[in-house]
KESETI-473434 format. One record per residue (C-alpha): x, y, z. Coordinates in steps of 0.1 Angstrom, whole numbers, plus 2048, in hexadecimal, padded with zeros to 3 digits. Layout:
<fidos>
XYZ;...
</fidos>
This chain:
<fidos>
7BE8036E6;7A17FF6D1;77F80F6D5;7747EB6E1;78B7E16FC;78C80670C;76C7FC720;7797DC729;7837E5749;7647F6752;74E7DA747;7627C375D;75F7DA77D;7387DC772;7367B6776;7477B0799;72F7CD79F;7157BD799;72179E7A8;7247AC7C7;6FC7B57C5;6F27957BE;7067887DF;6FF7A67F6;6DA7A17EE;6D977C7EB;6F0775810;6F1798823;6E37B9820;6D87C9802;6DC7EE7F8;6C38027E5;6C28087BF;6CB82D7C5;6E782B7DB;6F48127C3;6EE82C7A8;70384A7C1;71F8307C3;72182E79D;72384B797;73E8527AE;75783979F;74E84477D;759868785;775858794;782841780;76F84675E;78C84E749;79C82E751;77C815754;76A822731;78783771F;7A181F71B;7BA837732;7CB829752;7D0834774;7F3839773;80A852777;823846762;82C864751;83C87676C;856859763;87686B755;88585C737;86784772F;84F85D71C;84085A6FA;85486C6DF;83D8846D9;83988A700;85A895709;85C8B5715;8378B871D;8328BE747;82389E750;7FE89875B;802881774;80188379B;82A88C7A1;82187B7C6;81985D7B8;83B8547AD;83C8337C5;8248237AE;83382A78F;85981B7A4;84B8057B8;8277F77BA;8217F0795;8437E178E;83E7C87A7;81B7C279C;8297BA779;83E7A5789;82779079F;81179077D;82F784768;83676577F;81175D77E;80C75D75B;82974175C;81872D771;832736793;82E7417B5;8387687B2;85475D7CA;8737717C2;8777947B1;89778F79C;8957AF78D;89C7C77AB;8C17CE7B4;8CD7AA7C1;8AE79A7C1;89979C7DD;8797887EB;8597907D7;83D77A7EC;84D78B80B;84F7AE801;8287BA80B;8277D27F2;8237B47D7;8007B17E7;8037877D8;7E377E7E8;7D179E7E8;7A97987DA;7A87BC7CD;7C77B67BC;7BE7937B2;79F7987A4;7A97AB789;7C579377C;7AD78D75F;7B67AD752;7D87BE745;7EA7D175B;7E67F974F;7C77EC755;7BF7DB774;7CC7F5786;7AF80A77F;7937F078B;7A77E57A9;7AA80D7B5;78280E7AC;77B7EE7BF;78D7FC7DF;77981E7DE;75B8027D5;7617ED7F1;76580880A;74381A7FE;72C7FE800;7377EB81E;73980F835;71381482D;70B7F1834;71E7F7855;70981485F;6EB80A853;6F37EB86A;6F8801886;6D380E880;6DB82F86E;6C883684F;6CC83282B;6D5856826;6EB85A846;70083983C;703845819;71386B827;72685483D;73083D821;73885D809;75086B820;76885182B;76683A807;76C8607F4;78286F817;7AA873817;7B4855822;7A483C807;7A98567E8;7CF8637EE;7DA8437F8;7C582F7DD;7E281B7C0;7FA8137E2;7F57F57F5;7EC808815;7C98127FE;7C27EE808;7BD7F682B;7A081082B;78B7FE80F;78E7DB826;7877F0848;75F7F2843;7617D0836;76B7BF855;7597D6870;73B7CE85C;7437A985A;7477AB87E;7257B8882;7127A086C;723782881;71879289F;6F379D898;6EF77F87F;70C763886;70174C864;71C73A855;722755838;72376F84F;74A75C85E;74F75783C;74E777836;763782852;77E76984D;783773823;780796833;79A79584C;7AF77D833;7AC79A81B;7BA7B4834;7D87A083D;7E279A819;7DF7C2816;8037C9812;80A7E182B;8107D5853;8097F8864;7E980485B;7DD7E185A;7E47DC87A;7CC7F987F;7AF7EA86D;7B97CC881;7B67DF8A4;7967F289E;7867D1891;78F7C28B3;7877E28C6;7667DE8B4;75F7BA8B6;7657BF8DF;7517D88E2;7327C98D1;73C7AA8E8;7357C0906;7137C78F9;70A7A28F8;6F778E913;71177C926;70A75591B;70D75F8F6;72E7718F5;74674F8FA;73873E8DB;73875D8C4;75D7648D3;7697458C8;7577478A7;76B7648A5;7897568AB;78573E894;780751876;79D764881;7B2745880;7A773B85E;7AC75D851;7D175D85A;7D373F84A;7C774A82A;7DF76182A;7FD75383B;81174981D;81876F819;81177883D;830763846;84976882D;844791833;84678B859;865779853;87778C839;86C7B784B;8887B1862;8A47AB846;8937CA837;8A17F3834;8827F7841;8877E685E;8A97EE867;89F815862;88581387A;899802890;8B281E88F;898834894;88A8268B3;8AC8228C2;8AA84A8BE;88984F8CB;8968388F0;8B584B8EE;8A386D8F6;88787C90E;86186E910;85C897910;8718A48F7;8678BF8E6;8598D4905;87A8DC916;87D902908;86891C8F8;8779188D7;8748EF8D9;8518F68E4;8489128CC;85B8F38AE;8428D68BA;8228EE8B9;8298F2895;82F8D088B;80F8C789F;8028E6885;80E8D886C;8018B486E;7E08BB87E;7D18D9867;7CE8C1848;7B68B285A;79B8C8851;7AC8DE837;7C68CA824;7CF8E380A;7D78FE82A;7FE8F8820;7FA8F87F9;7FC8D57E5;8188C17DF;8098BE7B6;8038E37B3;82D8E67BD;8298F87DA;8248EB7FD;8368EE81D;8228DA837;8338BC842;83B8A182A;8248A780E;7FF8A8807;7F78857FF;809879823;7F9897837;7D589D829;7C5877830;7B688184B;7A0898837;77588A832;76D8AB825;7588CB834;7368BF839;74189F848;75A8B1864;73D8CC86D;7278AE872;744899885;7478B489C;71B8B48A0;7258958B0;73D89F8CC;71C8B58D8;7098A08F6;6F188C8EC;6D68718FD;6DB8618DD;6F984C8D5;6F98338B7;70880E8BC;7348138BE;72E8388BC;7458438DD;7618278D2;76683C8B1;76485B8C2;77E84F8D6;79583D8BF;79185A8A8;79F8718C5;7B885B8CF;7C88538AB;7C687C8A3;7DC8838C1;7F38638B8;7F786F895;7FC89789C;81E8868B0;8118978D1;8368998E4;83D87A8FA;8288618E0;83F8568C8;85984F8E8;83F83A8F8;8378298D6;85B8228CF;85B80A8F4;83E7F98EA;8427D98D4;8337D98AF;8237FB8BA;8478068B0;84A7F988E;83A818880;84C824865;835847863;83684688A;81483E889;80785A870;7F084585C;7D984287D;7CB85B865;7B883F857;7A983887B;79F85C87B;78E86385F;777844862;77184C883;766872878;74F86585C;73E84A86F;73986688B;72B87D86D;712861863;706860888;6FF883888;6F1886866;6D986D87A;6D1881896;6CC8A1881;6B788C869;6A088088A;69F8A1896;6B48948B9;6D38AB8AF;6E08C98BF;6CD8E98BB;6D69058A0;6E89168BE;7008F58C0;7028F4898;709916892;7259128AE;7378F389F;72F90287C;74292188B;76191289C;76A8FA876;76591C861;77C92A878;79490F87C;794910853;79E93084F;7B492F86A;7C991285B;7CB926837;7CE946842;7EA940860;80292F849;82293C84B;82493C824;800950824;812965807;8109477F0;7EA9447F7;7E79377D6;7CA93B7BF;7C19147C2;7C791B7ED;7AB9377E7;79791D7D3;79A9047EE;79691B80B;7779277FE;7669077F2;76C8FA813;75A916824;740917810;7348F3814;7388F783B;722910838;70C902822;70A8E3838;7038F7855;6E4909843;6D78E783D;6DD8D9861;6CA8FA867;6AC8EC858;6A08D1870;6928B8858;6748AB871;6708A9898;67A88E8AD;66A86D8A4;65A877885;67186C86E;66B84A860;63E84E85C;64684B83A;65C831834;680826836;69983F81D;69C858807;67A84D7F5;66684F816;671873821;65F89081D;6688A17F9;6798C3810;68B8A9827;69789180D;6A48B07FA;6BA8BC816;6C8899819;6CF8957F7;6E68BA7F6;6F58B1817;70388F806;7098A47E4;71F8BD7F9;7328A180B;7378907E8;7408AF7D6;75B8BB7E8;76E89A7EE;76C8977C6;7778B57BA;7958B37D7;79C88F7CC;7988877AB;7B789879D;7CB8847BB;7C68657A2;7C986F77D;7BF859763;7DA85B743;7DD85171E;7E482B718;805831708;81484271F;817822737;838815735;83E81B710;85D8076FF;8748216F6;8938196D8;8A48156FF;89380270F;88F7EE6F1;8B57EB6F0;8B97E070E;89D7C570E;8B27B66EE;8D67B76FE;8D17B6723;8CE78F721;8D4786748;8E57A1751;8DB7C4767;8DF7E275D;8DF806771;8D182776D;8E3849773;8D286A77D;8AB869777;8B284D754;89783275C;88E836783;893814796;87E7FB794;86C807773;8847F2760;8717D2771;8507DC760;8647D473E;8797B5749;8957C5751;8AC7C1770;8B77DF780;8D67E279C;8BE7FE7B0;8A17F67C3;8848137CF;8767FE7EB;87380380F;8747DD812;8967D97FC;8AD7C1815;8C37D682C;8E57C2824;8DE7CC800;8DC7F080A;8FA7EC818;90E7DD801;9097F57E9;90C8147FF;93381A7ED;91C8237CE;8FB8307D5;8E78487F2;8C58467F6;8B286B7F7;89585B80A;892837818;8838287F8;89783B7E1;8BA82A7CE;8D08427BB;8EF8397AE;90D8547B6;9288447A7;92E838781;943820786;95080B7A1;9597E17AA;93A7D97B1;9267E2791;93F7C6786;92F7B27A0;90C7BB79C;90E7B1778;9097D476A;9107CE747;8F97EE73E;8F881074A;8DE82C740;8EC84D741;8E287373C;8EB87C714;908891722;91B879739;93C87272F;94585072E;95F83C744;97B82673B;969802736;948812727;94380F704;9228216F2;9098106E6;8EB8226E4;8E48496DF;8C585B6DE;8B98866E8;8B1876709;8D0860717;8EA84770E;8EF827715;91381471B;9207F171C;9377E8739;9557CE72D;95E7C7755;93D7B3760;937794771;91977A76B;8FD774786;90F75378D;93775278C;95373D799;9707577AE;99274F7A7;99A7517CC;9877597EF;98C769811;97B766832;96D781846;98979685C;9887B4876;9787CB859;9527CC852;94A7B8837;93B7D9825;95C7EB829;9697CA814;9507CC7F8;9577F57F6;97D7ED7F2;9807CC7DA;98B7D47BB;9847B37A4;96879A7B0;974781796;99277F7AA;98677F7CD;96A7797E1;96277D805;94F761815;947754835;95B735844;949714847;9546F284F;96A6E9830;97570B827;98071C842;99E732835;9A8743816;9A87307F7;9B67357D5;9B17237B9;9CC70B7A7;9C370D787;9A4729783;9A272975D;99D701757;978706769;95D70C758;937719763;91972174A;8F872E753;8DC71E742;8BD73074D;8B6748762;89174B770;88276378F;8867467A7;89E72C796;8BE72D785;8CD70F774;8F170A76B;90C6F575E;9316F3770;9546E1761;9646E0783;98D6D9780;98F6DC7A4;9756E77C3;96D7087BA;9537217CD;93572E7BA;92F7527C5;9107677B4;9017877B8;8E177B7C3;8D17867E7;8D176B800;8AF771818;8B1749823;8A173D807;8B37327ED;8C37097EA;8D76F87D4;8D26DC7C0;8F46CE7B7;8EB6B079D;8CB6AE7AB;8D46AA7D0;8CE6C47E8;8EF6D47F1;8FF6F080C;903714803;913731815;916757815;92D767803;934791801;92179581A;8FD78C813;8FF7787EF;8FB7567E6;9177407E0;92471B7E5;93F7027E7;9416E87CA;9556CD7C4;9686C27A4;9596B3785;93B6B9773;91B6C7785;8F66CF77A;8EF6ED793;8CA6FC79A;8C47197AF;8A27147C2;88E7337D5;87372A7EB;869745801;86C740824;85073983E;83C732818;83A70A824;82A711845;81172D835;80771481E;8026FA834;7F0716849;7D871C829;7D16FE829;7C46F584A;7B071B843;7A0711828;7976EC837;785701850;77871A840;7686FE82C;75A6EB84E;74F71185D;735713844;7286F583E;7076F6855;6FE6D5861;6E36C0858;6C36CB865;6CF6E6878;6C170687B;6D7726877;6CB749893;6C1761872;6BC78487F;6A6795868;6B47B4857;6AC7D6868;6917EB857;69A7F9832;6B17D782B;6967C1819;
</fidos>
């Protein structure tokens, strides 16, 4: 990358930046030069490497078998945790941004095992505007602006929020520091769940501003808001964001005079019609396709688990009872000291699941001491205060798996779709704890606070519940230096906090004589505010910033002399990997179709059909146990990456050597699309146990029974048939067949319900064959064949669209001569 283009990125971010000035200052609320200034300086500490240095935000090194020449053997720099994104998120993101570069729907992901939907698998994130607004850009990238616009979005719109709910300029920006730089936002940031806490302030504040203001914008804002949530790509904690912005909305309905709540609820509900149907042609293929999803069918097991044993499991005997404490410990000590249990990048850790999953909770020291300022009576309460008191309560006991909740959860419909059982109510919790904070930074800053006895109390019971959850590990041996870092930094900036709680910065009703913010404090006031939002700052930043490392340009994806090879010879055809020789999915990034898929979407049937030759480790994991079997044949596996020292079996021929692996050619492979010399119908057996014991899919294939092929059937003469493929595209294949007789078509594609035939032109039937794959009946004679995908429920959602953005349209027009209710913005706005 020259020294030209390496800015690129941050020049582009700099723009929607200032973009979103112009329109927050020209249609809502505008935020001061400074805090602007606080924000920037955030992202470039952040993200600087990647914005201005021409590095990206990647951790594509941790990639075995992928690595620069003159990397090898070097320990990698990036996150290890972050291995989804280098398997799963950017894969599919180059593949969404491969069909749109060719002008198609990103409808069909032909790349991954089978094929499986694309549109319908969330994680694509088609219609996300974070994701979409940096399709301008190339990949390595975008994925840099798109992190910095979430952590963006989520800093701006939680100040506007508070400062909405009449808290200062320097209370909303603690408040805004906290969440925007907490846990949840920061460890979670490259996955599609990131989506959820950046979009969270967005709405509630949307909410707000059609509530206190109702002009036409304001629903426009809500509707692209809500749209933007729903296209976030992942159900659960978006259905969060979706229940405290409807937890919220109600409770700011309550607070209305009676006559004006009907028309504002219906406004409501109209913008949250339109924003479904913004988004309902991926809403509706996902809701659709998660049921025919290993995601779904494990969860489903897992419920059937959960109803199979005792609401109160876990408290039966001392030893059950003594096992739950500690895995209550375990998940609820992160909360305010997530590096108690070591870190899952460091090597060491032995909490629950690992740091990222466990520590989201986390807004840092100051903002926990001042959380818990909050809990301390007050005649004071700010607007929505109690109902995130509550909800922060409620989602910490839901997500600490208190016994008897997860069996409740499992009876109660979507509730019980959880895949974490509800452990990313973390997200609820942490905004709840800072927008608690910012109230009590308030207070303090009014001088309506508890007393030094009530600070030096709360200040007391954190520092002791910090030390408490390093020192009472059960692995306190390997108190690491970087645990004694951590321990102490935490301390000390809950101390320090509490010294400047200490120091009341006027009495009540004196604040304010000289003007709204920073600039119209007193110089010893405005300097206390300023280190209490440095200490809140610092801490998040030097706890997060290494959670999202920014590497060299060439180590994204580089083409090694393999992958090079195989991009020359593959031509059609899959290949597979053995051992840790090109990790699924990573092949899709370079064009490549791969027989494994790492993907807790990845259709069920598909897991199953290959269970004779694979295990997954974890439910998003694929890794092949056996070298050879049938259904590579089937799969089309006509390459296979391999370990330097595996010994090839009978069938492989070498092709490729190099220090790191070998690559071999299989002779026994079939095409995507083939014609089986004979078929048989389904009998007492499974169809899987079929599939595991078939030895030659050429010469039979097991399909289901329809109206003119009901039995067995052979082929009279097999070799006078001809088929061959002309094209094969993500979401169309085209072919030729010389029929001799009525012959099936079989394939190894995935059948979700989407796929038709075109025989000559004219739509024709098609039926399952082993199992789940696409296949049909043709008759004799020559036959121009096309393969059509079209994503199901995509019809309806874009119809749905439509109608959305018909309304959306008529929702903001005003009429003529009317006059729109303007509330004027609250003191310090304008």
């Amino acid at each position: 990358m020259s020294l030209f283009t390496a800015p690129l990125p941050g020049l582009y971010l700099t723009l929607l930046g200032f973009l979103l000035v112009r329109a927050l200052r020209r249609w809502w609320d505008p935020i001061p030069l400074r805090v602007w200034c606080v924000f920037g300086l955030v992202l470039l500490i952040l993200f600087g490497p990647a914005l201005f240095l021409g590095k990206v935000l990647a951790p594509v090194d941790i990639l075995p078998g992928l690595r620069p020449p003159e990397e090898r053997g070097k320990s990698p720099e990036g996150n290890v945790l972050q291995l989804d994104l280098a398997t799963q998120t950017i894969p599919w993101q180059a593949q969404v941004r491969r069909a749109v570069r060719t002008g198609h729907w990103p409808l069909w992901n032909d790349l991954a095992g089978a094929g499986m939907p694309l549109l319908a698998d969330p994680q694509s994130q088609v219609l996300q505007p974070l994701v979409l607004l940096t399709l301008p850009l190339p990949l390595p990238q975008a994925i840099g602006v798109t992190a910095a616009l979430r952590v963006l979005i989520a800093l701006v719109f939680l100040f506007l929020l508070l400062r909405r709910q009449g808290l200062s300029e320097e209370a909303a920006l603690f408040g805004s520091l906290a969440f925007g730089l907490g846990g949840f936002l920061l460890l979670w940031l490259s996955w599609p769940i990131g989506n959820s806490p950046a979009l969270l302030p967005l709405v509630l504040y949307a909410l707000t501003m059609t509530d206190e203001r109702g002009a036409p914008r304001d629903f426009l804002l809500l509707a692209l808001a809500a749209a933007s949530l729903l296209a976030g790509g992942h159900p659960e904690t978006i259905l969060y964001v979706a229940a405290v912005g409807a937890l919220f909305a109600a409770s700011r309905l309550l607070r209305r005079p009676s006559g004006g709540r009907s028309r504002l609820l219906v406004r409501w509900a109209v913008a949250g019609g339109i924003a479904f149907g913004l988004a309902a042609p991926a809403v509706l293929p996902v809701v659709r396709f998660l049921p025919q999803s290993h995601r779904g069918r494990l969860i489903e097991l897992r419920n059937e688990r959960l109803e199979e044993g005792s609401p109160f499991a876990g408290w039966r005997s001392p030893e059950e009872r003594q096992k739950t404490l500690s895995g209550i410990g375990k998940r609820l000590v992160p909360v305010f000291a997530p590096n108690a249990f070591g870190n899952s990048r460091w090597g060491a850790y032995w909490g629950e699941v690992n740091s990222n999953e466990d520590a989201t909770g986390f807004v840092g020291g100051a903002a926990l001491l001042a959380a818990l300022l909050s809990l301390f009576p007050t005649a004071r309460r700010f607007p929505q205060e109690r109902l995130f008191l509550v909800l922060g309560a409620v989602s910490l006991a839901v997500s600490v798996r208190i016994p008897g909740v997860p069996w409740l959860l499992s009876e109660l419909p979507v509730l019980n779709q959880s895949a974490s059982i509800h452990r990313r109510l973390l997200l609820v919790v942490a905004f709840s704890l800072a927008y608690s904070a910012a109230c009590s930074v308030e207070r303090w800053r009014r001088g309506e606070g508890p007393g030094r006895g009530g600070i030096a109390a709360a200040a007391t019971v954190l520092l002791g519940l910090i030390t408490w959850g390093y020192l009472s590990s059960p692995d306190v041996k390997q108190l690491l230096p970087p645990r004694w870092f951590w321990m102490a930094l935490q301390l000390a900036t809950v101390a320090g906090t509490a010294l400047l709680f200490f120091r009341s910065p006027s009495s009540p009703g004196e604040v304010g004589r000289g003007g709204e913010g920073f600039g119209g404090l007193a110089r010893r006031e405005a300097k206390s505010l300023w280190m209490l939002t440095a200490l809140v700052a610092i801490e998040l930043l030097i706890l997060h910033r290494q959670a999202n490392p920014s590497l060299p340009r060439k180590e994204f994806y580089p083409t090694t002399p393999a992958v090079a090879f195989l991009q020359q010879h593959a031509d059609g055809f899959r290949i597979a990997g053995l051992g840790d020789r090109l990790l699924p999915n990573a092949a899709a990034v370079y064009g490549l179709a791969d027989i494994r898929i790492s993907n807790p979407f990845k259709p069920s049937a598909y897991v199953q059909a290959v269970a004779p030759i694979s295990v997954s480790a974890r439910s998003t994991e694929h890794r092949l146990v056996k070298t050879e079997h049938p259904l590579l044949q089937f799969l089309g596996v006509r390459y296979v990456i391999a370990p330097p020292k595996l010994r090839p079996v009978s069938g492989w021929h070498a092709v490729f050597r190099e220090p790191e692996g070998r690559i071999f050619e299989r002779t026994k492979v079939l095409p995507r699309l083939f014609l089986p010399a004979s078929t048989e119908v389904p009998g007492g057996r499974p169809w899987t146990h079929w599939l595991a014991a078939n030895l030659d899919f050429a010469a039979r294939t097991l399909v289901l029974p329809s109206l003119d092929h009901s039995a067995a059937w052979t082929a009279t003469r097999p070799a006078q048939s001809t088929l061959e493929i002309l094209s094969i595209e993500p979401a169309r294949l085209a072919a030729r067949a010389r029929l001799a007789e009525g012959r099936l078509l079989a394939s190894s594609i995935y059948q979700d319900g989407g796929w038709t035939l075109l025989l000559d032109g004219r739509p024709s039937p098609t039926v399952l064959a082993n199992g789940s794959f696409l296949a049909a009946w043709l008759p004799a004679g020559d036959h121009r064949l096309n393969f059509l995908y079209r994503a199901p429920a995509l019809m309806p959602g874009l119809a749905l669209m439509a109608l959305a953005i018909t309304g959306l349209v008529l929702s903001t027009l005003a009429p003529p001569g009317s006059k729109r209710r303007e509330v004027e913005a609250k003191p310090g706005f304008r």
